[in-house]
C-alpha positions, 0 to 999 in steps of 0.5 A: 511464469510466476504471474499466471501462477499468482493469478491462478493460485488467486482465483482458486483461493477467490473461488473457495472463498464464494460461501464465506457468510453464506451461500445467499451472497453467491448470487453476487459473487459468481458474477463478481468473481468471473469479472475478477477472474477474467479481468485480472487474467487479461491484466496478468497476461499484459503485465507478462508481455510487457515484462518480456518486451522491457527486457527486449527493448529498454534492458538497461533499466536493469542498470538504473541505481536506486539511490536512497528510497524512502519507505513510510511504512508503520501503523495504516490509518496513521497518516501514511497516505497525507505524508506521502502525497505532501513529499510526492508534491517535491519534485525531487521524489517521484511515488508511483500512482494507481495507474502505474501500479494497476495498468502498467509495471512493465515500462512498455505498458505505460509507453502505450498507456502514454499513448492511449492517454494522448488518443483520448486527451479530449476525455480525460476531464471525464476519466479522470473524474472516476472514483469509487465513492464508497472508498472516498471517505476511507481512502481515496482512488484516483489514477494518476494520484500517488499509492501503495506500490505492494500492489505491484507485487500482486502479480508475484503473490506478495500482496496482502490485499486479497486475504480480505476476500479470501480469509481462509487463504493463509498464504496471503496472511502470512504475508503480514508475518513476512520477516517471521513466516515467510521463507528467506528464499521466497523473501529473497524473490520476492525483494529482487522482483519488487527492486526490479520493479523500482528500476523500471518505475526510475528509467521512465520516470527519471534516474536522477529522482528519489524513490519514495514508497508509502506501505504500511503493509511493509512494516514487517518487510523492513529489515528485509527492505535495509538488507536490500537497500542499505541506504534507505530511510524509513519515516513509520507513522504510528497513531494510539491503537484505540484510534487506529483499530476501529479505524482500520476495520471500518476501513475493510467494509468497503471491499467486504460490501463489494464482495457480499459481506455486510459486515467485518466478521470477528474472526476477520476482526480478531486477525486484523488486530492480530497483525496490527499489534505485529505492526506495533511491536515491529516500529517498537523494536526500531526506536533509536535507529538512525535510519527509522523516524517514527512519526506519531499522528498527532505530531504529523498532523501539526507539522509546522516550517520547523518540522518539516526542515527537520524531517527533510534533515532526516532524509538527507534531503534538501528543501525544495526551492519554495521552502516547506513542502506546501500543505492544502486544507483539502489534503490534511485529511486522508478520510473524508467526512462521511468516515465515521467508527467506534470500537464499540460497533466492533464488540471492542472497548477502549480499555480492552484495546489499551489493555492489549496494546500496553506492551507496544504502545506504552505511551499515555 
């Protein structure tokens, strides 16, 4: 019930939002939003099957502890996505990937996934190569690659991701405010879905390994997150607001482009910022909590043998047996090369962001 409500509180925000930049780009966007309307329906419909046959079928995933998560959570476009894949290659943790968020919370979809998947074995060179090209120099979609589990929630409405296509829908924006703007009841339903979702992920791919979720878009969630989980540990990555503003806004044109729009409008610009100076304040609060490392980029990015025992010590999590977690050239940088930004293609100036920020990042 809660996911056809979701997927059709979704394609009525889609359709309101068709003549956002003008009625040219409906031409594009009547097709675009039928694909996502049918295609998502199609999807929530699996997800509700597979949902009802996990509780017929495999019920004592309702049993499986989650022991310890660990949640990177803190400021996007600050080395969230490197440090998750870098502890994922531990196999001590297990992350979900984008097929698992997209294809298949339920454990019964991703036993016929599994099957789908030894059916077409002589493909999977070929799938396995899909990728969307614009995003590679943002962030980079690969299936059985580690990412953001809050698309799971998606199909509970607890996703920020479609206030990007639906900017006047305030029930997504809202969900960046969650701890201040979102009632406790609906947080509550909303934590006990997602933890149910952490437990199936656990019974099929191992209860003796470690939840770790990266989501910045949790960074309000979190004293919801240790109200549920006491023993969680939160690694928040941070990175100087200069940075990581133009950064996330030139990260948002990808998706604008593939909705009709050609640009990130400054009221879009202005709300985005919002929540970031939210995210900011929220890590602030958090220095010197035992359970919270706050992790800055420029120290991620030099994260020598010492740093990560430390890190490691910090978790409660002993090394792996080939020492520290193993870094590739390929995978120190989370943008490829072709993803370039400047605050100025935004109206915006570094004085002006420092000058906003200074309250919330009063570092130099």
């Amino acid at each position: 019930m809660h996911l056809m409500m979701a997927w059709m509180r979704l394609g009525g925000h889609l359709l309101r939002a068709l003549p956002a930049n003008g009625w040219r780009a409906c031409w594009w966007r009547w097709p675009l939003l039928l694909l996502l309307w049918l295609g998502s329906g199609l999807l929530f419909l699996c997800h509700a099957l597979g949902f009802l046959l996990d509780e017929l079928l495999f019920r004592g995933y309702r049993r499986v502890a989650v022991r310890a998560p660990v949640f990177i959570v803190g400021v996007p476009r600050s080395g969230t996505t490197f440090l998750q894949r870098r502890l994922a290659d531990d196999p001590a943790f297990t992350t979900l990937t984008l097929w698992e968020c997209l294809l298949a919370p339920s454990i019964s979809e991703r036993y016929f996934w599994r099957f789908v998947g030894w059916c077409l074995a002589p493909l999977r060179r070929w799938i396995g190569r899909w990728r969307w090209a614009a995003m590679d120099r943002v962030h980079r979609l690969v299936w059985q690659e580690p990412e953001e589990d809050f698309l799971l929630l998606l199909y509970r409405g607890g996703c920020f991701l479609p206030a990007l296509l639906c900017p006047g829908a305030e029930r997504y924006w809202r969900l960046a405010f969650f701890d201040d703007a979102v009632p406790a009841p609906e947080r509550r339903a909303m934590l006990a879905f997602y933890r149910r979702c952490l437990q199936r992920h656990l019974y099929f791919n191992g209860r003796d390994k470690r939840l770790l979720s990266k989501n910045p878009s949790f960074t309000p969630w979190i004293q919801d997150l240790r109200a549920a989980f006491p023993d969680a540990r939160f690694i928040a990555c941070v990175r100087r607001p200069e940075e990581a503003v133009p950064s996330q806004l030139s990260a948002l044109r990808p998706v604008l482009r593939l909705w009709g729009g050609d640009s990130v409008a400054p009221e879009l610009s202005e709300r985005m910022i919002t929540v970031l100076h939210g995210y900011y304040r929220r890590v602030l609060a958090l220095r010197g909590a035992p359970w919270v490392q706050i992790l800055p980029l420029a120290e991620l990015s030099r994260l020598d043998t010492r740093g990560w025992f430390r890190l490691y010590a910090f978790l409660g999590q002993p090394l792996p047996s080939g020492g520290a977690v193993a870094l590739s050239d390929e995978s120190r940088r989370d943008a490829g090369p072709g993803h370039r930004y400047d605050l100025a293609e935004f109206g915006l100036s570094e004085a002006g962001i420092r000058q906003r920020f200074v309250s919330v990042w009063p570092h130099p």
